[in-house]
N, C-alpha and C positions, 0 to 999 in steps of 0.2 A: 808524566809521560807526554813528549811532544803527539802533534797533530798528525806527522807525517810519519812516523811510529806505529800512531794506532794504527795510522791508513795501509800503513804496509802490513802489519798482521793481520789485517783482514783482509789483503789483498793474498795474503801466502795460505789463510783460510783453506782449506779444500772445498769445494762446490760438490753440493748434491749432484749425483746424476741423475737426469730427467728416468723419469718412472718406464715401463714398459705401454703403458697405456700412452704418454703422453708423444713416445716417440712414433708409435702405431698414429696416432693421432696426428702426429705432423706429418709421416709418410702417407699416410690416406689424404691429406692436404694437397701436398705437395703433388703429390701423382695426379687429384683430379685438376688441380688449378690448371698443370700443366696440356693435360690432354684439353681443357677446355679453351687455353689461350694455340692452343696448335691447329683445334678443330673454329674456333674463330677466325686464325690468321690465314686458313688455307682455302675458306671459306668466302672470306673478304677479297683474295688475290683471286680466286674464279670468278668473282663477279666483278670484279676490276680489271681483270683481263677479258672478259666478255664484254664487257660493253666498250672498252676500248678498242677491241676487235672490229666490233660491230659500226663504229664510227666511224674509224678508218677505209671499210669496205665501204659505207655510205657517201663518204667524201671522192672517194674513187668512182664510184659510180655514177656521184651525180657530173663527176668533169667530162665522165666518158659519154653520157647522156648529152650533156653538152656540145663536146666536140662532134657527135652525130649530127646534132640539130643544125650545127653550122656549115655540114658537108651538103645535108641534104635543103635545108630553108635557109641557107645564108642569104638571099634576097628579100625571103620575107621577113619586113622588120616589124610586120602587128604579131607572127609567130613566134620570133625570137623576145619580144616583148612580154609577150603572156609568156612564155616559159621560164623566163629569167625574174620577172617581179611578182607573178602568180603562184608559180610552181614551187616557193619556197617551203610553203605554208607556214601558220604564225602560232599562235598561244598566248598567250598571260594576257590581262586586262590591257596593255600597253602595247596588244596586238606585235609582238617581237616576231621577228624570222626566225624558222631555224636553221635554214638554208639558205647563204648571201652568193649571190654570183655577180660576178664582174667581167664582161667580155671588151677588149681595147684590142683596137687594130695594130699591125706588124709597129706603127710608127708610136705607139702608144696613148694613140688617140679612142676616148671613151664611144664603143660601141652602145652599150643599154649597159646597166645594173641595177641590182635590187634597190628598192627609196630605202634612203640612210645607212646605204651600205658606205657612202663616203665617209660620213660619219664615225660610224662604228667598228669598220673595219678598214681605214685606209688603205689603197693600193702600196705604200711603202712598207705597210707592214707584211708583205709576203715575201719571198726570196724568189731568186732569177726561177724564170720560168724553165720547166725542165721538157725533152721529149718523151712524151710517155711510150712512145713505141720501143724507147731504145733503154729508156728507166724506168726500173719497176717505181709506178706511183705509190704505191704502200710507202714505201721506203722515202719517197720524197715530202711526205706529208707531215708538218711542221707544228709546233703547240704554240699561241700566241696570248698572252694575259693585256686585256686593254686595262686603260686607267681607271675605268670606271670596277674594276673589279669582275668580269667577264672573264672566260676561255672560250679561246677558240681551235678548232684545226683546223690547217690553212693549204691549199694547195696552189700552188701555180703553173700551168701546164701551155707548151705548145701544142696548136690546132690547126692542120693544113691540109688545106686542097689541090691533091697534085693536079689537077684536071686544070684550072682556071690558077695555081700559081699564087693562090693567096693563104695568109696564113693570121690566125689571131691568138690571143694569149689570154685565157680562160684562168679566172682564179675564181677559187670556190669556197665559201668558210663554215664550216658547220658552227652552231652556238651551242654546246655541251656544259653548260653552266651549271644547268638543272642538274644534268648527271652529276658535275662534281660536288655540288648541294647535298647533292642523293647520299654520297660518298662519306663526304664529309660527315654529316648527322648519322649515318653508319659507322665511322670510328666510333665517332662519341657513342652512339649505344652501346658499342663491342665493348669500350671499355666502362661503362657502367654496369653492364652485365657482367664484365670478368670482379669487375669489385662485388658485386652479390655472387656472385660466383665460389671467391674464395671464400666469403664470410659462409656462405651455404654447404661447404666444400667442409670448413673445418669443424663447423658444428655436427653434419656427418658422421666425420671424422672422427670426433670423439666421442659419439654414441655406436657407431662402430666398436671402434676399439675399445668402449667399457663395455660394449656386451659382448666380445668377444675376451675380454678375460673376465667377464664373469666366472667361467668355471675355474678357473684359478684360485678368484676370492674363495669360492667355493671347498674346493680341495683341501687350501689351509684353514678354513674353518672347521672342515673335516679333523683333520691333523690335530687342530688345537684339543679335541677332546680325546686324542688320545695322548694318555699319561703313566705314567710307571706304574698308578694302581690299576690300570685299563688297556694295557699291552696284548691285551687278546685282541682287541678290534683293532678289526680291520678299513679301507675305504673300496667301498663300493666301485671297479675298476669298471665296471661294465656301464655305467649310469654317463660317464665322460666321452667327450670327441675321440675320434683315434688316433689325435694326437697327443691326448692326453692321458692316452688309455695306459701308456708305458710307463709313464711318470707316476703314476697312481702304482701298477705294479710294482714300481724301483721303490716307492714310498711302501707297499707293504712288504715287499722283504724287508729293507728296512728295520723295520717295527719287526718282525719274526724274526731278527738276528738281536735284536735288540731285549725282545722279551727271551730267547734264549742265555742271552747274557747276565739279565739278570738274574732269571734263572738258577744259571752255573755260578753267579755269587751269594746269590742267597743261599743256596747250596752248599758253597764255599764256607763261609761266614757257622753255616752252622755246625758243618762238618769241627772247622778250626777250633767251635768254640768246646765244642764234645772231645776232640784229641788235646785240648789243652788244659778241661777240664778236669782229665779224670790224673792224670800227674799231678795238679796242684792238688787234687781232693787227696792221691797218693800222698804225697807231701805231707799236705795237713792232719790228715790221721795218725800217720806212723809219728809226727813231732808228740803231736797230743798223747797216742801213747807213753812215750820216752817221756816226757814232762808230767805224767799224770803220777809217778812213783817215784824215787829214787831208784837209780839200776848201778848197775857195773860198765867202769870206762869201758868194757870190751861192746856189752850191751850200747853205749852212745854209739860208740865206733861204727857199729855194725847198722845201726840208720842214718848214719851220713854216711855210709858208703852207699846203701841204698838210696838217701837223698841226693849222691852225687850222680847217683847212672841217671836216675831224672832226670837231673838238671842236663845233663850231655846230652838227653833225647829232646828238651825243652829247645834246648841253643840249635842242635840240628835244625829242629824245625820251623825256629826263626830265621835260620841263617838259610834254608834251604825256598820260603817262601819270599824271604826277600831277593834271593837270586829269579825266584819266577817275577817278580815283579819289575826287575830290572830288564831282565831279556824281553816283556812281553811290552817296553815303551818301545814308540816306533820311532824317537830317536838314539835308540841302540845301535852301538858302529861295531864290527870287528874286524878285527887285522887279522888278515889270511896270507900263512904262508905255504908252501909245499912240505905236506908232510908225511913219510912212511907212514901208511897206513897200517903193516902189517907191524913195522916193530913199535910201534904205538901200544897195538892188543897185544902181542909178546911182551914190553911192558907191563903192562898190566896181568898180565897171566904171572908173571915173575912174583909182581909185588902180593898177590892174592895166595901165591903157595903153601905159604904156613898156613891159611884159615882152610883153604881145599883137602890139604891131607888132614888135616884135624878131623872136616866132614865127611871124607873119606868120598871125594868128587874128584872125576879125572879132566883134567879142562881140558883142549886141544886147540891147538891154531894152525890155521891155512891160509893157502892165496897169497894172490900181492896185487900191489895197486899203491897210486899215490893221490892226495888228495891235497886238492887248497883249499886250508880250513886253519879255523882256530886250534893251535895244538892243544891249548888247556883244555879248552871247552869239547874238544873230539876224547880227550882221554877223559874227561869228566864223563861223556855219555857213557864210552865203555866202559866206567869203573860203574856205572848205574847198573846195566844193564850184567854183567856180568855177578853184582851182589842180588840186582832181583833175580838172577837162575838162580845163583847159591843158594839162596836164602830158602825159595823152592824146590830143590832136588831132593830129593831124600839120600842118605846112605848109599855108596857104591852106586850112583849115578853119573852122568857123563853131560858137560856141556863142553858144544863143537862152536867157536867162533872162527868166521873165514872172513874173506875180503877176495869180492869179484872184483876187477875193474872193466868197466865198457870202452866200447868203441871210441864212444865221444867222450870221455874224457872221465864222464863221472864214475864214482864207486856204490856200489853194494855192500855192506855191511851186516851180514848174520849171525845171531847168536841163537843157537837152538839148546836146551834142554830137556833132560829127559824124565822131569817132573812129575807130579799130578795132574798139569791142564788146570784148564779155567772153564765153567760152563759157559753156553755160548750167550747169555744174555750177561755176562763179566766180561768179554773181550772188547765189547765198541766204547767201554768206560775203562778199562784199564787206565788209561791214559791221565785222566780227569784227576785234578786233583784230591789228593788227602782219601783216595779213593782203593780201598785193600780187598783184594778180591779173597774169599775165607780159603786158600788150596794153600796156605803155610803150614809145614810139619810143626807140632806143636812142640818139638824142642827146639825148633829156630827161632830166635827175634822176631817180634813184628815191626815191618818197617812203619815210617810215617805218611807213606800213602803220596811224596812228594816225589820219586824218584824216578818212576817212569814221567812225570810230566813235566820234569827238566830234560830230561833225553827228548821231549817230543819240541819244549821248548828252544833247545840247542839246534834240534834238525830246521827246525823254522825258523831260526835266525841265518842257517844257512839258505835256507829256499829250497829244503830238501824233504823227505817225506817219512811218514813211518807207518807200518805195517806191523798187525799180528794175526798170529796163524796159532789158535791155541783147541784144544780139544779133551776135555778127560779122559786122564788115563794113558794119554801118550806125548804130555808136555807140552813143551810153547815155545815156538820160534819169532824172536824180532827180530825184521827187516828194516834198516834205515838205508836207504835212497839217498844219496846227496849226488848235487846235478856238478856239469863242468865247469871249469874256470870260466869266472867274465873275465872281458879284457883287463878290465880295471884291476880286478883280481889278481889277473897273471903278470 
């Protein structure tokens, strides 16, 4: 296999998805780096705009200072001298200014300025001189970088005496070097602190976020001990956050629909093995008999006929639990079309009439109503539900099946008889498989205990419901509910 083969099936690979903790862990990152480089940048730009403020009013001020001294001591030049080379004041071992002035008369000849102002700040580097009375000096105050690696701000202003007619041109240079030094070693800290920052940020971050799903680990470790021999326990709902608290309850329903389930099949399972049990034991005896002697063909005859009803209730009750097993996968589809509800049970009242007169039961039908529904599987219900009244009623008894239909669309479906009843701790299990409640006349069949829980199965694969209303002594009426056409449906 070439190089670039492998590379692409491990490129088509699918990639883990980062964990729950891990993305917690870059979001809690990501959040503080960011608040931290926001409250540094906004933190920086106030103190860069403050002292940039601050300079500019200091450069203005001292031209206006100036321009005073010139109105009022323009003759004295030991005043104008000590103001202009004095009044700078200096700093560092190299004794610098930090205020340079330069006064030159209208023709642009040097009145005084500060020692080494020529130097440092030559007078070409300012721009024309402006009238501050008429321009805001803020505005005219300029940024100048010497060779030597300095900044300056630079003003240059007219200065005039209306009285005497004379007029001078005052420039003024602050040295803010120091501040931008200041500045500067203030990025660089900013950004070495945001580099510890986010390193500090994301180790946080992810002790954050693993004690924050600790109760997680938690809960599935809970979880893990419980297992199909331990479906009683339950998880502690109350012990967890309140946002956990729900997900712990959703986990113990859960496990209680779960241990019910098992339940109804272990249930199931032994029920099956007892109804399947006692046919083949049937079977096996009566062969053993017929085998243990010689008899007469009439004598075989007559236990393969009785081994044949066996076997019919044998195949029933295969063929009747694998239809539950069918309907209860939840990729089960059915095609629904619109069908007579009423001539559906008139059907079925038809086909049942030889076995009714025989038990000498008077069936009735009412109503109308249309439904969308499996035709098979709606006349499978009623033929269920119509054999468990039969099967129940005694002699000269009466079952009434009707058909309401509602508003909205859906139908009601009632078969009542006028039977024995069921005690009431027999009615909430009727349903349940392989499950015979004892109220059958003893010259009726006993059924296999599957036929109301394909009727209930049938009603659930429409989305519809079932109901019993049963009582000794005055019979049993089932209600099946089935709801309105979906669109799809119709």
């Amino acid at each position: 296999m070439s190089s670039n083969r492998v590379s692409a099936i491990f490129d088509l690979a699918p990639r883990a998805p980062l964990s729950i903790s891990a993305r917690l862990a870059l979001l809690y990152t990501a959040s503080g780096y960011l608040m931290l480089v926001a409250s540094t940048a906004f933190l920086y730009w106030i103190l860069m705009q403050g002292m940039q403020r601050d300079d500019l009013h200091y450069v203005v001020d001292k031209v206006h200072m100036v321009e005073g001294t010139l109105l009022h001591y323009a003759e004295d030049s030991a005043f104008l001298d000590h103001e202009v080379k004095w009044e700078g004041g200096s700093y560092g071992i190299e004794q610098r200014y930090i205020f340079y002035t330069r006064i030159l008369d209208e023709n642009g000849g040097l009145v005084v300025e500060t020692p080494d102002m020529a130097r440092l700040v030559p007078s070409s580097t300012f721009a024309p001189p402006v009238d501050s009375e008429r321009t805001s000096a803020l505005e005219a105050v300029g940024r100048w970088h010497s060779p030597e690696g300095r900044s300056y701000y630079v003003l240059s202003t007219w200065a005039r005496n209306v009285q005497n007619q004379q007029s001078w041109v005052v420039q003024v240079a602050l040295d803010d070097t120091e501040e931008a030094t200041l500045l500067t070693n203030l990025r660089r800290g900013s950004i070495a602190v945001l580099l510890i920052g986010i390193v500090a940020s994301a180790c946080l971050g992810s002790l954050a976020a693993r004690r924050g799903m600790r109760p997680l680990r938690e809960i599935a470790a809970a979880a893990e001990q419980i297992t199909a021999n331990h479906l009683n326990e339950r998880i502690d709902a109350a012990r967890w956050p309140e946002e956990l608290n729900g997900l712990a309850l959703a986990l113990n329903r859960m496990f209680g629909r779960l241990e019910n389930s098992f339940a109804r099949i272990s249930q199931c399972t032994a029920d099956l093995a007892h109804e399947l049990r006692t046919p083949i034991h049937s079977l096996m005896g009566e062969a053993e008999v017929a085998l243990s002697v010689d008899r007469k063909p009439e004598e075989y005859r007559s236990v393969l006929e009785s081994s044949l009803e066996e076997f019919g209730r044998l195949s029933r009750m295969i063929n009747e639990m694998l239809f539950l097993a069918r309907a209860e996968n939840p990729q089960s589809q059915i095609e629904r079309i619109q069908v007579d509800a009423r001539r559906e049970i008139e059907a079925v009242k038809e086909f049942f009439d030889a076995l009714t007169e025989s038990h000498g039961v008077t069936v009735t039908c009412q109503g109308q109503g249309k439904i969308d529904a499996d035709p098979l599987l709606f006349r499978r219900a009623v033929i269920n539900l119509l054999s468990n009244a039969l099967r129940c009623t005694p002699r000269g008894g009466r079952i009434d099946m009707s058909v309401a239909q509602h508003d909205d669309g859906g139908i009601v479906l009632t078969v009542s008889d006028s039977g024995c009843g069921m005690r009431p701790e027999d009615v909430p299990r009727v349903c349940d498989r392989l499950y015979c409640a004892d109220r059958v006349p003893a010259e009726r069949p006993k059924g296999t205990g599957l036929g109301l829980a394909i009727v209930k199965s049938i009603v659930d694969l429409h989305g519809g419901s079932i109901a019993v209303d049963s009582a000794l002594g005055r019979g049993t009426t089932m209600t099946l509910r089935f709801p309105p056409a979906t669109p799809a449906a119709a």
